[in-house]
Backbone as ProteinMPNN parsed JSONL, in Angstrom:
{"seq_chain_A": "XXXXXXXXXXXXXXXXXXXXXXXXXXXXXXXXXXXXXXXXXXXXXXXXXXXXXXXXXXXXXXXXXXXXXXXXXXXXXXXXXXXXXXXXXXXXXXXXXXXXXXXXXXXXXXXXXXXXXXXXXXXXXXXXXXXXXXXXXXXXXXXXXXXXXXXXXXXXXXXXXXXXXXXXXXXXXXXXXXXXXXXXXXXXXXXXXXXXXXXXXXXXXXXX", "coords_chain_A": {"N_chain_A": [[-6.908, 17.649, 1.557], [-7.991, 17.266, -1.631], [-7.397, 14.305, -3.264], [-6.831, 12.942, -6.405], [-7.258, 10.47, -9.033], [-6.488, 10.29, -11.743], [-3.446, 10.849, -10.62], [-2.383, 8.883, -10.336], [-1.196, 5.627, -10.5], [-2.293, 2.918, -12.767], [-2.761, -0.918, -12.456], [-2.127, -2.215, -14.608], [-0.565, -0.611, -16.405], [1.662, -0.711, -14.765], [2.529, -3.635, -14.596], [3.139, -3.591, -17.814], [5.338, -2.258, -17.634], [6.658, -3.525, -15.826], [7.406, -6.128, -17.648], [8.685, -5.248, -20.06], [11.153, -4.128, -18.491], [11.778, -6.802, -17.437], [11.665, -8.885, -19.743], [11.669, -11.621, -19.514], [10.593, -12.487, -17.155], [8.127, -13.074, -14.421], [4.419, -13.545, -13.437], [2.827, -14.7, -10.554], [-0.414, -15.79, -9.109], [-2.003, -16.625, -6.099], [-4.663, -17.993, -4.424], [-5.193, -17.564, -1.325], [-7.115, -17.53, 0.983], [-10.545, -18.108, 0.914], [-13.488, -18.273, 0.716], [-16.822, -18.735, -0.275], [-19.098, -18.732, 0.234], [-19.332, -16.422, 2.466], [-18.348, -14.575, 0.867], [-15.78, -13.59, 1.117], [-11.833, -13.534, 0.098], [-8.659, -13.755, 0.326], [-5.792, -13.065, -1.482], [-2.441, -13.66, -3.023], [0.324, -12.281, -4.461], [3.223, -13.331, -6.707], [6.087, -11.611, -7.94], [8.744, -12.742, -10.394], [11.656, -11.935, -11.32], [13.578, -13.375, -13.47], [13.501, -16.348, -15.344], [15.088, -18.44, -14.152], [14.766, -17.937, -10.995], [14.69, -18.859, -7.833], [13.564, -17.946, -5.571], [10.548, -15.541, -5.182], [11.145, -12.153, -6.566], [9.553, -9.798, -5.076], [6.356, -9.786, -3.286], [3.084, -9.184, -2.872], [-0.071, -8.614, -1.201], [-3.634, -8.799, -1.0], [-7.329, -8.492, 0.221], [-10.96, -9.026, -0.68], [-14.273, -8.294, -0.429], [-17.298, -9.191, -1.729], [-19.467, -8.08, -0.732], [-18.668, -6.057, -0.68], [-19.164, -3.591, -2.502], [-20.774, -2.808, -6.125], [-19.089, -3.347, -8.412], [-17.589, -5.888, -6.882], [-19.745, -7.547, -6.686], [-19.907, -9.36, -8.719], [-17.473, -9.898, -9.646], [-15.017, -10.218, -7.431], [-13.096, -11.962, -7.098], [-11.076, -11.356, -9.363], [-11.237, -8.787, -9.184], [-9.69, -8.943, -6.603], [-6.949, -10.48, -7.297], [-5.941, -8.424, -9.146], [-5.519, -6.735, -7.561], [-3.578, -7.246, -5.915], [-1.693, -8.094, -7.519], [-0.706, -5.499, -8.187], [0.004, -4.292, -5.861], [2.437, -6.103, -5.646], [4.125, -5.557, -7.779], [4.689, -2.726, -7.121], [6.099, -3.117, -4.61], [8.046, -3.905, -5.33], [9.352, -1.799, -6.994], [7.653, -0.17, -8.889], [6.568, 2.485, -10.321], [5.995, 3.795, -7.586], [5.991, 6.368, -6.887], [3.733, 8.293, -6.62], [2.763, 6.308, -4.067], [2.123, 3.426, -2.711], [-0.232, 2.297, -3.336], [-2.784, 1.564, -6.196], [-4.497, 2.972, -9.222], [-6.618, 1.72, -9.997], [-7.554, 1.074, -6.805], [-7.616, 3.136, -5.089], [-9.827, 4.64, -6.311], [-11.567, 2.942, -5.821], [-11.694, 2.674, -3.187], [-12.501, 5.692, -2.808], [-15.03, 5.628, -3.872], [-16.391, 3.522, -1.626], [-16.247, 4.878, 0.314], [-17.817, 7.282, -0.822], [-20.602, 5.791, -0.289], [-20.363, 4.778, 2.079], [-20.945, 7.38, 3.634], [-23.415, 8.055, 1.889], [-25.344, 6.456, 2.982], [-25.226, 6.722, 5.813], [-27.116, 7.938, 8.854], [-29.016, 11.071, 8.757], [-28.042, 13.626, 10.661], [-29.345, 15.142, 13.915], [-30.026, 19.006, 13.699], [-28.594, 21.168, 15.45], [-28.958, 23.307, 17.806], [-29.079, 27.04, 18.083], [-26.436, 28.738, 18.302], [-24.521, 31.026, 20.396], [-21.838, 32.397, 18.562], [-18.796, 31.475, 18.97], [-15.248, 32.192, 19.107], [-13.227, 30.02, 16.85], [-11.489, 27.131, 17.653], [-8.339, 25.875, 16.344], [-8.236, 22.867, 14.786], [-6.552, 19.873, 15.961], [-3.37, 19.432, 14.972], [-2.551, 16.857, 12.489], [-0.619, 13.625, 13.032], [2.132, 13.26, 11.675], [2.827, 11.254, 9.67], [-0.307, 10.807, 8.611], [-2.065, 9.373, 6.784], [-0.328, 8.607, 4.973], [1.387, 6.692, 3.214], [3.147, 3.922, 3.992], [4.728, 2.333, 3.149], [5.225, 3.139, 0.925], [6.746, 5.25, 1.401], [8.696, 4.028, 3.227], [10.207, 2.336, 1.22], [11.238, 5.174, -0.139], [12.55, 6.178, 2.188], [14.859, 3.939, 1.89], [16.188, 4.034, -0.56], [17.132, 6.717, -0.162], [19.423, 5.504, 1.391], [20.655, 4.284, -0.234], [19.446, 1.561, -0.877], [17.829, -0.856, -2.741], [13.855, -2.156, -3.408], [14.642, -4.675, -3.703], [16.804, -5.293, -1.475], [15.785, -4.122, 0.591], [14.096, -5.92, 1.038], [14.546, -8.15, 1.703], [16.546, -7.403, 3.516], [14.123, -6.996, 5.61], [13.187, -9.567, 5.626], [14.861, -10.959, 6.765], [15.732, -9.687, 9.567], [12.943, -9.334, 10.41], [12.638, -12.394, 10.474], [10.392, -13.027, 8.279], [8.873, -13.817, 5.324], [7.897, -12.701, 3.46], [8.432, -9.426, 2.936], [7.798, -6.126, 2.895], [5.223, -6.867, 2.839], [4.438, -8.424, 4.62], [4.627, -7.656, 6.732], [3.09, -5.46, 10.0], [1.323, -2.675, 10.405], [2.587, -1.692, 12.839], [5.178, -2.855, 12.818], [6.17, -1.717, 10.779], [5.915, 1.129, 10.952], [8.189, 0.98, 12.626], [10.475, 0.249, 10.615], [10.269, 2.41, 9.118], [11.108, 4.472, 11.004], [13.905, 3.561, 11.763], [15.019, 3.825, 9.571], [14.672, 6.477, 8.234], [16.54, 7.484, 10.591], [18.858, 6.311, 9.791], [19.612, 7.507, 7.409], [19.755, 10.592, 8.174], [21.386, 12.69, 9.029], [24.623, 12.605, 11.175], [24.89, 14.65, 13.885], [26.486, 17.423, 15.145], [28.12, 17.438, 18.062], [27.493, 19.541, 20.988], [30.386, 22.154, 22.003], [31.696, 21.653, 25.386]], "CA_chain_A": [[-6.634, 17.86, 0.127], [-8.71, 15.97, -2.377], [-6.785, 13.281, -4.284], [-6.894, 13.114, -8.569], [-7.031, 9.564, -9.555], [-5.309, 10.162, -12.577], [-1.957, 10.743, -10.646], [-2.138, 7.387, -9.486], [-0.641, 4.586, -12.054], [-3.231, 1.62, -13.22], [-1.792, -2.09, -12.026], [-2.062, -2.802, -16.391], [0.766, -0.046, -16.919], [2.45, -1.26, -13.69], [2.603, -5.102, -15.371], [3.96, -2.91, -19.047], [6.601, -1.584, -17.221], [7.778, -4.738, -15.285], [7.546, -7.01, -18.435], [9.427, -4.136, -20.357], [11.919, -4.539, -17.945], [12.502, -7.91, -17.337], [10.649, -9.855, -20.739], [11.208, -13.677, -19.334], [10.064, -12.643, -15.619], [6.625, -13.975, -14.879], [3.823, -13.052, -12.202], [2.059, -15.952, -10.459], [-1.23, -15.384, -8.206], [-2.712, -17.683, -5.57], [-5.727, -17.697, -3.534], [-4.602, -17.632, 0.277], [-8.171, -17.943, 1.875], [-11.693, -18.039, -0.036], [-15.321, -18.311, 1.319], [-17.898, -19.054, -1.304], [-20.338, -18.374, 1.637], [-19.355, -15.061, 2.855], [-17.509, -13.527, 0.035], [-13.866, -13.608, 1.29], [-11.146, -13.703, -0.395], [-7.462, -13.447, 0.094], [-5.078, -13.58, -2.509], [-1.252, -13.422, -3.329], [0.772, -12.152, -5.753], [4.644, -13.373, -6.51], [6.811, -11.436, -8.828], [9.858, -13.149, -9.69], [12.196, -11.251, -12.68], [13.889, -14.275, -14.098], [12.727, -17.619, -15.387], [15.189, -19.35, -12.85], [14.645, -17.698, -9.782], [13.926, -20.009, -6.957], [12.187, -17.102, -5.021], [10.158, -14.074, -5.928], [11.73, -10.694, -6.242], [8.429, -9.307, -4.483], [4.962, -10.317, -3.355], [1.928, -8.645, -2.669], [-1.623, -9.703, -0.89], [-5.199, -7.64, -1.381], [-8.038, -8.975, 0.236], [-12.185, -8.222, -1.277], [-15.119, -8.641, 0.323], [-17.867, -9.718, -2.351], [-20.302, -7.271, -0.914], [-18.017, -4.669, -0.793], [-19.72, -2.563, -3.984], [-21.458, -3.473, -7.388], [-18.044, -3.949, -9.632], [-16.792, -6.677, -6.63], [-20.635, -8.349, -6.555], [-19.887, -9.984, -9.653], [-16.234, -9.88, -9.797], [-14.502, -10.061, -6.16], [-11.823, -12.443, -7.175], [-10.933, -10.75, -10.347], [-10.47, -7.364, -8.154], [-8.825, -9.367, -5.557], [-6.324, -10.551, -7.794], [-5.391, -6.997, -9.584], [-5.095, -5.249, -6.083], [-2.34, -8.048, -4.821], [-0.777, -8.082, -8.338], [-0.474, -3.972, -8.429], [1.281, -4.036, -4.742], [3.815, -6.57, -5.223], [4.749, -4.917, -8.794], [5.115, -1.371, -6.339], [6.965, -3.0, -3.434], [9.351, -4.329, -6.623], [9.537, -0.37, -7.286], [7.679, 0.366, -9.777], [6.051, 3.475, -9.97], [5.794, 4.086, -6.099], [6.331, 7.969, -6.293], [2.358, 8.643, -5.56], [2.533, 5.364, -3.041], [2.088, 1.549, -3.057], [-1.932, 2.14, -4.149], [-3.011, 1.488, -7.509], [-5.61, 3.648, -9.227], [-8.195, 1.07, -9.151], [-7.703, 0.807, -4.97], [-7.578, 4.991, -5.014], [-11.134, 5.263, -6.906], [-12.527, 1.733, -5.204], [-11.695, 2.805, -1.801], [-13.195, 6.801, -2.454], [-16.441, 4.855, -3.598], [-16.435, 3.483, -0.532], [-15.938, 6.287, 1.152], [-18.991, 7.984, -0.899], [-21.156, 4.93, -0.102], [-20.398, 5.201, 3.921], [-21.38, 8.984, 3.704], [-24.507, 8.465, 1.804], [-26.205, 5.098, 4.157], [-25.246, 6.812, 7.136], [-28.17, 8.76, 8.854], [-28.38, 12.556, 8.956], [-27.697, 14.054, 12.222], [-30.289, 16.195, 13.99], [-29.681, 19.971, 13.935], [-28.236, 21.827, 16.385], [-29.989, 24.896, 18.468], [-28.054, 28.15, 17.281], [-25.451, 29.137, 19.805], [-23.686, 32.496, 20.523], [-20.841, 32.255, 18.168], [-17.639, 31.576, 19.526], [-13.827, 31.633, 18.591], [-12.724, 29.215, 16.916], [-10.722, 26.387, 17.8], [-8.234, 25.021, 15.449], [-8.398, 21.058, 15.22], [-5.121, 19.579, 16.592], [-2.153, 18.525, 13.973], [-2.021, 15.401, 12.398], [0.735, 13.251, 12.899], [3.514, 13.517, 10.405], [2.048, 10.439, 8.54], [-1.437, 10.364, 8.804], [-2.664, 9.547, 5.553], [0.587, 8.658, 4.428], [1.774, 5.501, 2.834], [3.991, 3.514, 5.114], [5.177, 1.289, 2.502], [6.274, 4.045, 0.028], [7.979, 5.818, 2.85], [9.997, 3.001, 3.598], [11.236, 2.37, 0.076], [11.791, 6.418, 0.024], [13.965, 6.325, 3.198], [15.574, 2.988, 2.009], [16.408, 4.673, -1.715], [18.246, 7.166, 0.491], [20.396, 4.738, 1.608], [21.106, 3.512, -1.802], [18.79, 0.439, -0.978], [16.482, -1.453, -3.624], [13.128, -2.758, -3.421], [15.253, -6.113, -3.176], [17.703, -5.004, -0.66], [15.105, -3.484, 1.633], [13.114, -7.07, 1.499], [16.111, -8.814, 2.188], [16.559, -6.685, 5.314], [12.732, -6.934, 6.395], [12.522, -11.012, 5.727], [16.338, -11.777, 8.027], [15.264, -9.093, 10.732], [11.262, -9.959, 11.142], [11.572, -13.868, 10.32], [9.19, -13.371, 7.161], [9.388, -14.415, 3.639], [7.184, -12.118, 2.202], [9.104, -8.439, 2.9], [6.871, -5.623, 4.099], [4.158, -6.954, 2.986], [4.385, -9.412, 5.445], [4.689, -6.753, 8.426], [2.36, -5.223, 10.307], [1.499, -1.337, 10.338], [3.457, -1.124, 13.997], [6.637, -3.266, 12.718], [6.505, -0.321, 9.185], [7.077, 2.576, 10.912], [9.454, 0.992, 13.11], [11.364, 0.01, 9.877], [10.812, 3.397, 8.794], [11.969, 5.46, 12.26], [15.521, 2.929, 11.535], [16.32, 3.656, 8.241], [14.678, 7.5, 8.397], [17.733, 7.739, 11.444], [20.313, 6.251, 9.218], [19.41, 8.65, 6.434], [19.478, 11.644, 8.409], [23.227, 12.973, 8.632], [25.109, 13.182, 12.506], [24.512, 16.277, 14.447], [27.971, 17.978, 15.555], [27.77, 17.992, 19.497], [28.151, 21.227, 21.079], [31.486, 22.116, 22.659], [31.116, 22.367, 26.616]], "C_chain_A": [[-7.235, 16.715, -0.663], [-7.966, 15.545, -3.434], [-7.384, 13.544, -5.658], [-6.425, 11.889, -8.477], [-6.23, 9.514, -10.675], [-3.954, 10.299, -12.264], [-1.733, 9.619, -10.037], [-2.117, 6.38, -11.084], [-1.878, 3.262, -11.863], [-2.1, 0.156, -12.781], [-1.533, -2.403, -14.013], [-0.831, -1.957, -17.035], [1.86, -0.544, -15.705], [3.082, -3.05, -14.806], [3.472, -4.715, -16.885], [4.882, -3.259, -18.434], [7.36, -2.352, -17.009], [8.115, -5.853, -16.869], [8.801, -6.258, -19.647], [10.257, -4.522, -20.222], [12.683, -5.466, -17.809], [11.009, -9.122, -18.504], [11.002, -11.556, -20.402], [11.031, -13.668, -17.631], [8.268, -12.78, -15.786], [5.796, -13.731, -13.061], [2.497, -14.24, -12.097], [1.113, -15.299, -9.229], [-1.563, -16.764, -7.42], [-3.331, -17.138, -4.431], [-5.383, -18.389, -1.848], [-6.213, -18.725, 0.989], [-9.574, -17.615, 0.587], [-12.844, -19.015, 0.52], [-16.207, -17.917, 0.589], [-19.125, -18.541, -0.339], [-20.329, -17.119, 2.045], [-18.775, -14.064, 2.036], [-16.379, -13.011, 0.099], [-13.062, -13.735, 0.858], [-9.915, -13.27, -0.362], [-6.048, -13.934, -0.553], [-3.539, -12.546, -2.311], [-0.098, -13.685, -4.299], [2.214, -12.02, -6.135], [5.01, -12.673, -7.685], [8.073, -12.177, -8.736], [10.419, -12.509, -11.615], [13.192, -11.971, -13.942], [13.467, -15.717, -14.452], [13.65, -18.602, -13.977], [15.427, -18.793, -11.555], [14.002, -18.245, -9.223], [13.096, -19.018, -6.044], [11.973, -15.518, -5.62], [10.96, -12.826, -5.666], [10.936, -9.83, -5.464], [7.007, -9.834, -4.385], [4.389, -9.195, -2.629], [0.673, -9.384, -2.081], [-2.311, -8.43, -0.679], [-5.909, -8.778, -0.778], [-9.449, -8.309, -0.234], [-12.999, -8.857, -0.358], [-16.565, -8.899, -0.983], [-19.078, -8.299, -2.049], [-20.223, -5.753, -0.585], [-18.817, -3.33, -1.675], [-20.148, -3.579, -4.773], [-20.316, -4.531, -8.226], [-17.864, -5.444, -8.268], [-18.13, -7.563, -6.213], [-20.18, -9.241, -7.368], [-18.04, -10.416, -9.926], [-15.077, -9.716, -8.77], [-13.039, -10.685, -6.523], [-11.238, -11.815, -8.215], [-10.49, -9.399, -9.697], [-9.632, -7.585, -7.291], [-7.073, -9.488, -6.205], [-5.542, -9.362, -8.616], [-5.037, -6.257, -9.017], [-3.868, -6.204, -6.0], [-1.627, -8.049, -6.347], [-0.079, -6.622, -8.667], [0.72, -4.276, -7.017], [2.304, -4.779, -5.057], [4.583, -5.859, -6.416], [5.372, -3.621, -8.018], [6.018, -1.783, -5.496], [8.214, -3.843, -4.444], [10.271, -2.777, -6.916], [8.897, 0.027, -8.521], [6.214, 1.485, -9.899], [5.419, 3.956, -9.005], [5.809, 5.351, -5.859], [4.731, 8.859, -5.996], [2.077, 7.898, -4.299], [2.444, 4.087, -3.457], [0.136, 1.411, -4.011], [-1.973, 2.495, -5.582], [-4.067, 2.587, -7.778], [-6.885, 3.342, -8.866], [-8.35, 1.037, -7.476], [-8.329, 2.131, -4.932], [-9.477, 4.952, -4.839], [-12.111, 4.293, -6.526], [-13.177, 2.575, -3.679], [-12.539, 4.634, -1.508], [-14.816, 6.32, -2.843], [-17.112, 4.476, -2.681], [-16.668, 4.33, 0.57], [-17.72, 7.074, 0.97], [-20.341, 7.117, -0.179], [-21.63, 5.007, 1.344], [-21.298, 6.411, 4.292], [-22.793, 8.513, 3.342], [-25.444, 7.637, 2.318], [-26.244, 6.03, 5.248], [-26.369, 7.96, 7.12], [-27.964, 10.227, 9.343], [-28.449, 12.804, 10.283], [-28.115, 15.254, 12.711], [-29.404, 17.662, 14.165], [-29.622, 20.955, 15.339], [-29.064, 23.088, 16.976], [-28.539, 26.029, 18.034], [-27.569, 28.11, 18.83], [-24.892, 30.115, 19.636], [-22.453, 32.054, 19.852], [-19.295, 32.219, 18.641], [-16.401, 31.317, 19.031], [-13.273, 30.21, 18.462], [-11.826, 28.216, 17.115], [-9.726, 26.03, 17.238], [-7.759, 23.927, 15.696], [-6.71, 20.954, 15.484], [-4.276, 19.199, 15.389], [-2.182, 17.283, 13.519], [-0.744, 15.163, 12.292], [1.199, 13.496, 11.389], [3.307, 12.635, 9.013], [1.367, 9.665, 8.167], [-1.745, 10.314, 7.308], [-1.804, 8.816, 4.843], [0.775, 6.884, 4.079], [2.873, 4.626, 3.208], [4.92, 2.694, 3.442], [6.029, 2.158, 1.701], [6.848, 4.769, 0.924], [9.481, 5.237, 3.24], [10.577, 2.644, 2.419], [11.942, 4.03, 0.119], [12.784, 6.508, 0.833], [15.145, 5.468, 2.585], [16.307, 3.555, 0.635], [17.751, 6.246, -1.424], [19.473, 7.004, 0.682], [21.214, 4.187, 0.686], [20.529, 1.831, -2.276], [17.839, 0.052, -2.053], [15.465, -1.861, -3.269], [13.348, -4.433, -2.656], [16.026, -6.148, -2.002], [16.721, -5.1, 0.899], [14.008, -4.89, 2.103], [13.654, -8.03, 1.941], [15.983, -9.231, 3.346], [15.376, -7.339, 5.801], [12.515, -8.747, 6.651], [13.863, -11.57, 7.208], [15.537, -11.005, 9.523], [14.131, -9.529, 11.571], [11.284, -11.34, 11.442], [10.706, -13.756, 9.462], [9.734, -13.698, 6.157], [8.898, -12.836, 2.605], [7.301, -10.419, 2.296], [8.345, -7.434, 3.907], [5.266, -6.018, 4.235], [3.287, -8.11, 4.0], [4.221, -8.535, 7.149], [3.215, -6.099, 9.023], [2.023, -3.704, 10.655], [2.743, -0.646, 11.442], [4.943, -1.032, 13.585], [7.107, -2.259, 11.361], [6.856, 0.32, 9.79], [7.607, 1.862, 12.162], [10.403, 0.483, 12.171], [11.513, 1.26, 9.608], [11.611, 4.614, 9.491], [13.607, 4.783, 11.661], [15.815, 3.666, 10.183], [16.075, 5.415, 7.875], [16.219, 7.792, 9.126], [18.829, 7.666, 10.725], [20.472, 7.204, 8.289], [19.618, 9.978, 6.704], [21.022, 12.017, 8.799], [23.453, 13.426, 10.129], [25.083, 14.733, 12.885], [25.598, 16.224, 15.306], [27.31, 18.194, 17.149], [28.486, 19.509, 19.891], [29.403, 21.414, 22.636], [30.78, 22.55, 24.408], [31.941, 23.375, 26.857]], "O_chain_A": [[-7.052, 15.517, -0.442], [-7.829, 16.232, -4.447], [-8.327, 14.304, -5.879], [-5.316, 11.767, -7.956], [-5.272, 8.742, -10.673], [-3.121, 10.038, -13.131], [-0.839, 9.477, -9.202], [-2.703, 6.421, -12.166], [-2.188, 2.824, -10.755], [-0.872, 0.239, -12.809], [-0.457, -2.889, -14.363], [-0.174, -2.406, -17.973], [3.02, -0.703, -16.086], [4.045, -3.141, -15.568], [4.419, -5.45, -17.164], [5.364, -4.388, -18.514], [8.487, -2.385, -17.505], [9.267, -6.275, -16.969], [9.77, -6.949, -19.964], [10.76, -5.241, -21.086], [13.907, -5.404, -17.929], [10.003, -9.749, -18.173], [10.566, -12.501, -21.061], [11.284, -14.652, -16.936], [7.494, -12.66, -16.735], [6.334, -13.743, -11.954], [1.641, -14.581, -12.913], [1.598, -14.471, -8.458], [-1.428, -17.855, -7.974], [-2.934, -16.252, -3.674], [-5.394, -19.567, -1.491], [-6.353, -19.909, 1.294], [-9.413, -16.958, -0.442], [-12.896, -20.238, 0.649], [-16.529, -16.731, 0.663], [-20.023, -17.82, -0.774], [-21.428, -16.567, 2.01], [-18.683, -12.884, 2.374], [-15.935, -12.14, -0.649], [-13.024, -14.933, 1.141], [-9.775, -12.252, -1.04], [-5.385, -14.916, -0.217], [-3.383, -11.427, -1.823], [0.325, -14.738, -4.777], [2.703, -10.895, -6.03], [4.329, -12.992, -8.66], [8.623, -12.395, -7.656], [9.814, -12.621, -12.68], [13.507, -11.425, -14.999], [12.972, -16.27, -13.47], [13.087, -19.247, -13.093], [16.409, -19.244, -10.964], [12.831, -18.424, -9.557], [11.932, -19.333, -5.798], [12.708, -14.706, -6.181], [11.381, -12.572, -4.537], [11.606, -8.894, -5.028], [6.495, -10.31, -5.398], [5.021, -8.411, -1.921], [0.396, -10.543, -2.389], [-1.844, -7.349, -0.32], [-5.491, -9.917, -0.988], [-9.406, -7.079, -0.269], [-12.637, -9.766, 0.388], [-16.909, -7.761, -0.664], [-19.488, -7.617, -2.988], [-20.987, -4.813, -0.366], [-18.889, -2.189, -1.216], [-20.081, -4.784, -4.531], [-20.395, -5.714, -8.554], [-18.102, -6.446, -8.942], [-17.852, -8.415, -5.369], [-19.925, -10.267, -6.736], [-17.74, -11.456, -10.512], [-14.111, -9.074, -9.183], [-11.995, -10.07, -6.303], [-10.205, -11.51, -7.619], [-9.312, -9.052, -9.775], [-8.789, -6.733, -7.009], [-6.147, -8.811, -5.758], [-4.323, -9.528, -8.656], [-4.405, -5.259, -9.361], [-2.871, -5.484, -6.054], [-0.435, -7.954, -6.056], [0.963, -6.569, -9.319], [1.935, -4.432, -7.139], [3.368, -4.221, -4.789], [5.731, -5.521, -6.131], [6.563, -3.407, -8.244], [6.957, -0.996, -5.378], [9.233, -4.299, -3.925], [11.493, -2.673, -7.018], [9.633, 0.623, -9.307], [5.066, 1.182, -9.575], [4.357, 4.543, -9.211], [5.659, 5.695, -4.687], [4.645, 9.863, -5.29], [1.363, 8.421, -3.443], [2.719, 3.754, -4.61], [-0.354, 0.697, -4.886], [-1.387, 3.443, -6.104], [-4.565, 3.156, -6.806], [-7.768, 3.843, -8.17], [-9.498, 0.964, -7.037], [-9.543, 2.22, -4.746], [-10.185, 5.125, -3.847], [-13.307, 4.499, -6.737], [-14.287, 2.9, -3.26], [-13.045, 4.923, -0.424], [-15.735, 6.666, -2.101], [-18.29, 4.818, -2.58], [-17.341, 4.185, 1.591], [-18.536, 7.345, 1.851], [-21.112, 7.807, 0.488], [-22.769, 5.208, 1.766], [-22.212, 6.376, 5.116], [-23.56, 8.481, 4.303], [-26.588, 8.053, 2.138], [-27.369, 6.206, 5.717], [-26.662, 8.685, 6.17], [-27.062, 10.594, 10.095], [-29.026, 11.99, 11.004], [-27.638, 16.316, 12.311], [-28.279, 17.619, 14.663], [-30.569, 21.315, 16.037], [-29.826, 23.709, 16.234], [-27.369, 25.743, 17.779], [-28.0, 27.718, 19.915], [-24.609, 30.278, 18.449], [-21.832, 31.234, 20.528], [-18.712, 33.3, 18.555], [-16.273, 30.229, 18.47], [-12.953, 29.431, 19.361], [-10.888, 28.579, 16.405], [-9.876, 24.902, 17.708], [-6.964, 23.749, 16.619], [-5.868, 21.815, 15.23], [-4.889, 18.355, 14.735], [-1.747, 16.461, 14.325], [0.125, 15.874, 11.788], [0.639, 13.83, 10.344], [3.476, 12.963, 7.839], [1.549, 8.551, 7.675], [-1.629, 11.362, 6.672], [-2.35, 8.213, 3.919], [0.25, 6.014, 4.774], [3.756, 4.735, 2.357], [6.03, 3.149, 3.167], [7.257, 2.072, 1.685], [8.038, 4.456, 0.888], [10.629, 5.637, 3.433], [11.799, 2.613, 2.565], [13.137, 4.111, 0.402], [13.887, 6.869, 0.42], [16.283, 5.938, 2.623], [17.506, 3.472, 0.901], [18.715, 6.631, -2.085], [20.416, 7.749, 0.415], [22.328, 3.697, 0.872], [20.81, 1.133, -3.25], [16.923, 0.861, -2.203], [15.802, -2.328, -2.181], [12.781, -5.071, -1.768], [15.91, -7.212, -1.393], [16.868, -5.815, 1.89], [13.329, -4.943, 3.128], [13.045, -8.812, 2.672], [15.674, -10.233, 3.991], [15.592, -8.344, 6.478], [11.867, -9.204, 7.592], [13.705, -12.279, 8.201], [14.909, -11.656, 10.357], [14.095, -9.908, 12.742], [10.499, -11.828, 12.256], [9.814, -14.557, 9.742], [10.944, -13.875, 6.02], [9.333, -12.25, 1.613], [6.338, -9.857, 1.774], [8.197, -7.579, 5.12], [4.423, -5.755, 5.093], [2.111, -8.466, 4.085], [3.809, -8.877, 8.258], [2.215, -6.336, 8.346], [2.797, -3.44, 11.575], [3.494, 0.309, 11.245], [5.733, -0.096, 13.706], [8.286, -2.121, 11.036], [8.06, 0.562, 9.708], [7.215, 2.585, 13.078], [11.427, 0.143, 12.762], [12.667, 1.676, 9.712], [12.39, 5.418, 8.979], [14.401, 5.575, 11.154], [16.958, 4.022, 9.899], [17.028, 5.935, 7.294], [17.091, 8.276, 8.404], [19.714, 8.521, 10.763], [21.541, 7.814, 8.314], [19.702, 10.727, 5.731], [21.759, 11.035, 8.709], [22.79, 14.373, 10.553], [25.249, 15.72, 12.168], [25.789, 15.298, 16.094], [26.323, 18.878, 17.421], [29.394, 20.216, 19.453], [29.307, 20.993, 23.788], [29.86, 23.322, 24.681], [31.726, 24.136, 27.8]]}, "name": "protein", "num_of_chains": 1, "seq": "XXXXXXXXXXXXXXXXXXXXXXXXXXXXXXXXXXXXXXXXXXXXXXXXXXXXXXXXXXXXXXXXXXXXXXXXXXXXXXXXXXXXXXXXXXXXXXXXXXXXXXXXXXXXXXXXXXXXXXXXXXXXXXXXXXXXXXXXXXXXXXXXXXXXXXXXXXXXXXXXXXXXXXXXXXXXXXXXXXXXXXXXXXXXXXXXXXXXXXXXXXXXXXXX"}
């Protein structure tokens, strides 16, 4: 199914929304790693929703690659910085109901996509063959494609959990600071199998 960028929220109405929200909370960025030489860059992005909060309510990290595309030739850190300030605003909650990806990621990353397609070389043609019944391709898993991150707020929202609640959980449990965005695709959906389970309502055993 082909995605529509427009149902995906911009990180600049994301930033509205939170300031909206909380008008003396304040969003600080800093550059993790950065290679002037190869075009690297990884950056991270704290929300915190009051002026005296000693730690952030959510963070985020995006990394760019410089020779990623045209827009991030000239502007890598500048994109770097808008991707890691969009996620931590989402894993805060705010407008997560398409996923944790911003629009700009959405319409970067199908660029990408077109880019791959049109470098790569065509692929010689086949000899005709006696037509045969088709196959159909196997199932994808349950959530291939899918956004681990908004999943796991979704299950945790179930529960009656917050954004804050659920980072809480993820920083005491893992040992991290920095929630899920600190995890690793394996340790997501094993947050999300747990809190899917708790969400899902006891099944009456059957009389012997």
């Amino acid at each position: 199914m082909r995605f529509n960028p427009d149902e995906y929220i911009t990180v600049s109405e994301r930033i509205e929304k939170f300031y909206a929200k909380f008008p003396q909370g304040r969003i600080i960025t800093t550059i993790i790693e950065h290679s002037a030489e190869t075009g690297f860059i990884l950056m991270r992005a704290e929300v915190y929703r009051e002026p005296d909060d000693a730690l952030p309510a959510a963070t985020g990290h995006a990394y760019e690659l410089r020779s990623a595309g045209h827009v991030q030739a000239g502007s890598y850190v500048e994109v770097c910085e808008t991707s890691s300030v969009g996620r931590a605003l989402a894993l805060l909650g705010f407008e997560v109901r398409r996923g944790v990806a911003s629009r700009e990621e959405v319409i970067r990353g199908a660029k990408k996509q077109q880019a791959a397609a049109a470098s790569a070389p065509a692929r010689p043609e086949r000899p005709a063959q006696t037509p045969e019944k088709a196959t159909p391709p196997p199932a994808a898993p349950a959530d291939a494609g899918a956004d681990l991150d908004s999943l796991i707020l979704q299950a945790a929202e179930e529960l009656g959990y917050d954004a804050a609640k659920v980072r809480k959980w993820v920083n005491q449990k893992y040992e991290v600071t920095g929630g899920l965005g600190s995890l690793t695709p394996h340790d997501k959906r094993e947050v999300l199998k747990i809190f899917t389970e708790q969400a899902r309502p006891p099944q009456p055993r059957a009389g012997r």
